[in-house]
C-alpha positions in Angstrom: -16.3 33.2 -6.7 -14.0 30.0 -6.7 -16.3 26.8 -7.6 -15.0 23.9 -5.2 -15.3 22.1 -8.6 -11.8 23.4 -9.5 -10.3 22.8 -6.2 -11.7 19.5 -6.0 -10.0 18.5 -9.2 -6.7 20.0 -8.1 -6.9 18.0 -4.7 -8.1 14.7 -6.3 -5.7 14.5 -9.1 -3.3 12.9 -7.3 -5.2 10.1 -5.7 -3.1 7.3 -6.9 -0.5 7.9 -4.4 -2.6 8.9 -1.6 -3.5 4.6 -1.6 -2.1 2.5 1.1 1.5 0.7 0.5 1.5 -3.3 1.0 3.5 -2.5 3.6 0.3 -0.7 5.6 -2.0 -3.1 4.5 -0.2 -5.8 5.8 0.5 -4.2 9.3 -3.4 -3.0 9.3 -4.0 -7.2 8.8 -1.4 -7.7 11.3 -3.4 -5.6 13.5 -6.7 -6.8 12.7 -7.5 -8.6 16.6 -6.6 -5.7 18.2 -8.7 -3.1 16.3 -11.7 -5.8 16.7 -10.9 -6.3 20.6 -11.3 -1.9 20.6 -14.2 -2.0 18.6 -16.0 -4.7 21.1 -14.7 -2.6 24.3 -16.1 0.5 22.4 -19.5 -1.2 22.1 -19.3 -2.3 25.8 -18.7 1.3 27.2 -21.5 2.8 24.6 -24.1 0.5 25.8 -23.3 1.0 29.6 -22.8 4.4 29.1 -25.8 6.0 30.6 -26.8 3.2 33.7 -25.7 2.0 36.5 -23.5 -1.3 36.0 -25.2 -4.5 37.0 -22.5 -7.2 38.2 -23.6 -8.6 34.1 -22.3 -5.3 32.7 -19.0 -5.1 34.9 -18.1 -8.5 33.8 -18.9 -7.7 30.0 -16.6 -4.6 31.0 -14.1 -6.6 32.6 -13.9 -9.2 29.3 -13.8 -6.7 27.1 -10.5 -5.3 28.6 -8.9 -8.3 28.9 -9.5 -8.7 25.3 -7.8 -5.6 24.2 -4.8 -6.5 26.4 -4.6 -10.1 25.3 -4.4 -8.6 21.6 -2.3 -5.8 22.1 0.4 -8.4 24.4 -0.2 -10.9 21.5 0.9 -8.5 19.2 3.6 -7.3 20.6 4.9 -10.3 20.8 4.7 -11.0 17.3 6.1 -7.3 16.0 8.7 -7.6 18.3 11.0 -9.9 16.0 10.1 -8.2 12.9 11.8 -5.0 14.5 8.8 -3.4 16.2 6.7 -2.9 13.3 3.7 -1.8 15.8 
């Protein structure tokens, strides 16, 4: 029988270059608006998931998208000098 113990070890051992470069972390900062424009449209849908939309809800809806666009537009236009880095 094969202990996960020793597999684990074997899997693990190499952790140090499993981290993210600067390079990553700086485009995951770079991308911070957008991923927090998804996560708001994310908690719209969830909560209007399973009613009927009220004319409140399709406007929360309707914000929430623009959101996401204005972020992704916004960063588009600030990868696209840097040699589309998105």
């Amino acid at each position: 029988m094969n202990h996960i113990a020793t597999v684990q070890d074997a899997v693990t051992a190499f952790a140090d270059w499993i981290e993210p470069t600067d390079a990553e972390l700086d485009a995951i900062v770079l991308e911070e608006p957008l991923i927090a424009a998804g996560l708001e449209l994310l908690d719209v849908e969830i909560a209007v998931l399973d009613r009927a939309l009220s004319e409140l809800d399709w406007r929360r809806l309707r914000r929430a998208r623009r959101r996401v666009l204005n972020a992704r537009r916004e960063l588009t236009n600030r990868t696209d000098g840097l040699g589309g880095a998105a």
